[in-house]
Short mmCIF file of the C-alpha atoms (twelve columns), coordinates in Angstrom:
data_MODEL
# 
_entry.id   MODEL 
# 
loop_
_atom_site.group_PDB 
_atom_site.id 
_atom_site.type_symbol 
_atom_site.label_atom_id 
_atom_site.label_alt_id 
_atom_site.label_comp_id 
_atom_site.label_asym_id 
_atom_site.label_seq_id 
_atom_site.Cartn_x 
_atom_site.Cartn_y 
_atom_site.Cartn_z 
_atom_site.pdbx_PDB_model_num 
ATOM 1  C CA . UNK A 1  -17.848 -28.123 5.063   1 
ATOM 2  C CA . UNK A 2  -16.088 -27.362 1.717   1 
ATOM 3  C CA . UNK A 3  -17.943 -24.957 0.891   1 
ATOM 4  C CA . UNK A 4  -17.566 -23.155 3.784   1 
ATOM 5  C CA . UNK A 5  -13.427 -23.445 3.270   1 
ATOM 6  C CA . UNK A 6  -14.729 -22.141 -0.354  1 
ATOM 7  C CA . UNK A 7  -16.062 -19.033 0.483   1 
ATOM 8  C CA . UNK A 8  -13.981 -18.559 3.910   1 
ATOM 9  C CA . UNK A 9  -10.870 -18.435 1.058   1 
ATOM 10 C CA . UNK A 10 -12.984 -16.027 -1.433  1 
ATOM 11 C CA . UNK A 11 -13.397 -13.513 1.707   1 
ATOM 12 C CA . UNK A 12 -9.977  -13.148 2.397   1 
ATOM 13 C CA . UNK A 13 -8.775  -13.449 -1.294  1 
ATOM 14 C CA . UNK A 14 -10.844 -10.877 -1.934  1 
ATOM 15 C CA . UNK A 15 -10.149 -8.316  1.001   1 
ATOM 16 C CA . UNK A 16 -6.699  -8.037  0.518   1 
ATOM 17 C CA . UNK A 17 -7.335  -5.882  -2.278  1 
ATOM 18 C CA . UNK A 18 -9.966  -3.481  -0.475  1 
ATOM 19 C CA . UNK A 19 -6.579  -1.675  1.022   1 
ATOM 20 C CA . UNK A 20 -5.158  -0.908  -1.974  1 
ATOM 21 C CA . UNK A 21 -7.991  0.136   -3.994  1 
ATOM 22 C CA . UNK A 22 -8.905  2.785   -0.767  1 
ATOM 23 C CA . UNK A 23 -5.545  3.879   -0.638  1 
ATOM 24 C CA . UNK A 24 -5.133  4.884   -4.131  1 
ATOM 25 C CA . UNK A 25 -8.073  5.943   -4.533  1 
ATOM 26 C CA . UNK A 26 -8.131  8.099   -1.369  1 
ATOM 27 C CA . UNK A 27 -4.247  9.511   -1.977  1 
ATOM 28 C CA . UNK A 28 -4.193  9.731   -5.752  1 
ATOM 29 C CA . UNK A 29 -0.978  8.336   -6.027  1 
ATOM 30 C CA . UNK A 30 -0.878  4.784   -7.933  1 
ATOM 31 C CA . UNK A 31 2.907   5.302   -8.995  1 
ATOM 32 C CA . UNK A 32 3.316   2.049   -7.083  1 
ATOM 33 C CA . UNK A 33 1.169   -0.002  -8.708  1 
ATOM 34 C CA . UNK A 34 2.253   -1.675  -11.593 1 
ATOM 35 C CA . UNK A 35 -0.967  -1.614  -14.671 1 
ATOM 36 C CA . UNK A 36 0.660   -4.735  -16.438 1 
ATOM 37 C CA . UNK A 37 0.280   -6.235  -13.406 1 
ATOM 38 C CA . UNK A 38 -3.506  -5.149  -12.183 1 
ATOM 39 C CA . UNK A 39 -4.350  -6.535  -15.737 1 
ATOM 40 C CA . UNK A 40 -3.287  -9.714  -15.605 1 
ATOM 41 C CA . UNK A 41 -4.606  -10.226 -12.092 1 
ATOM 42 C CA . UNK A 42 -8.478  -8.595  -13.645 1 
ATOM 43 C CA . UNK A 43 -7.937  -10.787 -16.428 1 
ATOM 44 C CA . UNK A 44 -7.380  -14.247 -14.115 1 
ATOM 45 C CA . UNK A 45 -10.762 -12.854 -12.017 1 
ATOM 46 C CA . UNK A 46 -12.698 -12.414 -14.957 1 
ATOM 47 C CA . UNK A 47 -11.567 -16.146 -16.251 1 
ATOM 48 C CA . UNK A 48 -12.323 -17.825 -12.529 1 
ATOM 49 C CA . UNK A 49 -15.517 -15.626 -12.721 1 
ATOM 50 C CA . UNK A 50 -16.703 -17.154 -16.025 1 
ATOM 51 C CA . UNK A 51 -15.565 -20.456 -15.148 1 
ATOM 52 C CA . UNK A 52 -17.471 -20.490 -11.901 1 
ATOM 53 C CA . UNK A 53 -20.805 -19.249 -13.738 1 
ATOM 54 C CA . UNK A 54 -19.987 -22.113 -16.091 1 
ATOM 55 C CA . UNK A 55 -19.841 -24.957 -13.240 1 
ATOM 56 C CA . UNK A 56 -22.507 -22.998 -11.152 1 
ATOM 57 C CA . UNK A 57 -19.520 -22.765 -8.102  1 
ATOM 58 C CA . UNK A 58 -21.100 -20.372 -5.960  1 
ATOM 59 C CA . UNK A 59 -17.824 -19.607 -3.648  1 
ATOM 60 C CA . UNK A 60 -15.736 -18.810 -7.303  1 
ATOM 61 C CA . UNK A 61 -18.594 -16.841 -8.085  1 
ATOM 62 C CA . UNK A 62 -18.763 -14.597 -5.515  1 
ATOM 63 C CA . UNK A 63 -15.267 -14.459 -4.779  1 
ATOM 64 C CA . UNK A 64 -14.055 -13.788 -8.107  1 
ATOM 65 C CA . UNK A 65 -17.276 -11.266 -8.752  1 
ATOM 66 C CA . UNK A 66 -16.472 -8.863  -5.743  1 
ATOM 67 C CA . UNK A 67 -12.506 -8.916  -6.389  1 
ATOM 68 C CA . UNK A 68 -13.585 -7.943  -10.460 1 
ATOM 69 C CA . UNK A 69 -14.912 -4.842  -8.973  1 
ATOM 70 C CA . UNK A 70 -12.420 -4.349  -6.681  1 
ATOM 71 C CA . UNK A 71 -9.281  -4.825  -9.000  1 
ATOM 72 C CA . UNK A 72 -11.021 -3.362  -11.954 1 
ATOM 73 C CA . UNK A 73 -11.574 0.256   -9.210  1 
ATOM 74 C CA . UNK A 74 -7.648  -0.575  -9.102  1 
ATOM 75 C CA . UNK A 75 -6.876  -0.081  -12.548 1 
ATOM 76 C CA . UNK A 76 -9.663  2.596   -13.179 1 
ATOM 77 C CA . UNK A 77 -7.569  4.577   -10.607 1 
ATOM 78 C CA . UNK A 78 -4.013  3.447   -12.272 1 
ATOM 79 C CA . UNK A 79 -5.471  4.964   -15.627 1 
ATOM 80 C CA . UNK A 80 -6.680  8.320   -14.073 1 
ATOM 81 C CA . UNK A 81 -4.059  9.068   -11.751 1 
ATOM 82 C CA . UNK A 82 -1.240  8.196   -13.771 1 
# 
């Protein structure tokens, strides 16, 4: 059962980013966004990533793996639509 509540939280942790990377992506227009910010938050992904490879988590894994690519489309965006 946990790790159903594991990867249940991972799935919506991870989709409420899928808006804002489509929407910046798709307008251009990332004044809104804050780079300091998107940083931080691709920094704490990476770290929950590495930690879940490290403990062999499979929910943190996967979680943290798809919102990585998600954030870091973020802050590729931020940097070329400044």
């Amino acid at each position: 059962m946990e790790i159903y509540i594991g990867y249940f939280a991972g799935v919506l942790g991870t989709i409420c980013w899928v808006p804002q990377a489509w929407k910046a992506w798709a307008t251009r227009d990332t004044s809104g966004l804050s780079l300091i910010a998107n940083l931080l938050f691709l920094l704490t992904v990476t770290l929950w990533l590495l930690y879940g490879l490290l403990v062999t988590d499979w929910p943190l894994i996967f979680a943290n793996g798809c919102a990585l690519l998600i954030v870091l489309s973020i802050v590729a965006a931020k940097l070329k639509y400044k």
